[in-house]
Every structure is written in C-alpha cells, then in structure tokens.
LUMBA-721887 format. One line per 8 residues: for each residue x, y, z of C-alpha. Coordinates in Angstrom, 2 decimals, always signed. Example, Ala and Ser with C-alpha at 12.3 -4.5 7.8 and 13.67 -1.06 7.14 Angstrom:
+12.30:-4.50:+7.80  +13.67:-1.06:+7.14;
END
This chain:
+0.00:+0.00:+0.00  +2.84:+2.54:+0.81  +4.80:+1.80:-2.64  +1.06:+2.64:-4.60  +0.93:+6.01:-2.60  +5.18:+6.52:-3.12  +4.27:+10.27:-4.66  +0.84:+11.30:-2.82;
-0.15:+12.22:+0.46  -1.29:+9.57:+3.23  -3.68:+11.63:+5.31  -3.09:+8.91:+8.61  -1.57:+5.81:+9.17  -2.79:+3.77:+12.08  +0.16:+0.95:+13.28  +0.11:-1.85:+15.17;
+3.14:-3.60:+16.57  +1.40:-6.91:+17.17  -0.03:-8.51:+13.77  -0.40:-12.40:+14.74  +1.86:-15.31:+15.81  +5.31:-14.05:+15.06  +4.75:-10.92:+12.83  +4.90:-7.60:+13.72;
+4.55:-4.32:+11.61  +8.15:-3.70:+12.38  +9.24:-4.28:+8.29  +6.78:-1.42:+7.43  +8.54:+0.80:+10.02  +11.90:-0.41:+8.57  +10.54:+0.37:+5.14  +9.42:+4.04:+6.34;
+13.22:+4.86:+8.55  +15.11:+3.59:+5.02  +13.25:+6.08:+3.14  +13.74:+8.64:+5.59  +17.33:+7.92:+5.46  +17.61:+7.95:+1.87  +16.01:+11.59:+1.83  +12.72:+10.43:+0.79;
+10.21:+9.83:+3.55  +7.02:+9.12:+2.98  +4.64:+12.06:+3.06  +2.25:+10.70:+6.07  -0.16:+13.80:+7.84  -0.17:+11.37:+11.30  +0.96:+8.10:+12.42  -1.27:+6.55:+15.09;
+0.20:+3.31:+16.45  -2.17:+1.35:+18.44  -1.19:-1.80:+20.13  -1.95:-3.76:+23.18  +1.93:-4.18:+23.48  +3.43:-0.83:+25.40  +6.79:-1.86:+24.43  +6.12:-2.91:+20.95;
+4.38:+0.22:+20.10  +7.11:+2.35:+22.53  +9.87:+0.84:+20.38  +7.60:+1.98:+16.56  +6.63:+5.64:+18.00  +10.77:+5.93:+18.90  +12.00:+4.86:+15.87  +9.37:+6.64:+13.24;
+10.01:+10.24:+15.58  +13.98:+10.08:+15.03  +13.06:+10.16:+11.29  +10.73:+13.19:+12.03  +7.70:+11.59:+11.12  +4.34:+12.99:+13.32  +3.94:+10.17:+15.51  +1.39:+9.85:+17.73;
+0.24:+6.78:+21.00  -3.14:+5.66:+20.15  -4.61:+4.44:+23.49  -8.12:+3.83:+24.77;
END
C-alpha cells in the first residue's frame, strides 16, 4: 500500500506492533526509517500506532520520531 501512494499524500496511518503469531509491523517501520534515510520519507499527515503491546508500540513511536515523522500513542 505505501509503494502505490510513493508520490501522494497519506492523510493517517494507524500501526500496530502486534499482527499475529510471530509478525509484527516492524518491516513497514523499517521500510518508512530507510526512506527517511535515503532523503525520501514518505509524506504521512499522522501516524497513530495502536497496540496492546506498550513496548512494541514504545519501540515503533521511537524509531518513526527520530526520522521526524508525526507520531502519535493511540490508546483507549
């Protein structure tokens, strides 16, 4: 979904860490920092991550707000 928007604008982008079994969301967030690296992040308004795992989503909002991306804790 992120490669099909490469050139727009992604209004929000809601996260979670936790995504079944073994897999986490943690190659998306590698796939955002790279691009950040490289000079071309993404063009995201807000990232919301949500997850029921406080380090798991502590460990996404750190790494995605080093890049300067608008992250923001999703909690109920």
């Amino acid at each position: 979904m992120l490669q099909e928007h490469r050139d727009g604008f992604i209004d929000e982008l809601w996260l979670d860490h936790d995504l079944g079994g073994d897999d986490s969301i943690m190659p998306v967030v590698t796939l955002l920092e790279e691009a950040a690296f490289n000079g071309q992040p993404f063009h995201i308004g807000a990232i919301f991550v949500h997850s029921a795992n406080p380090i798991g989503a502590e460990t996404v909002v750190r790494v995605l707000a080093r890049w300067h991306y608008r992250v923001l804790r999703a909690v109920a």
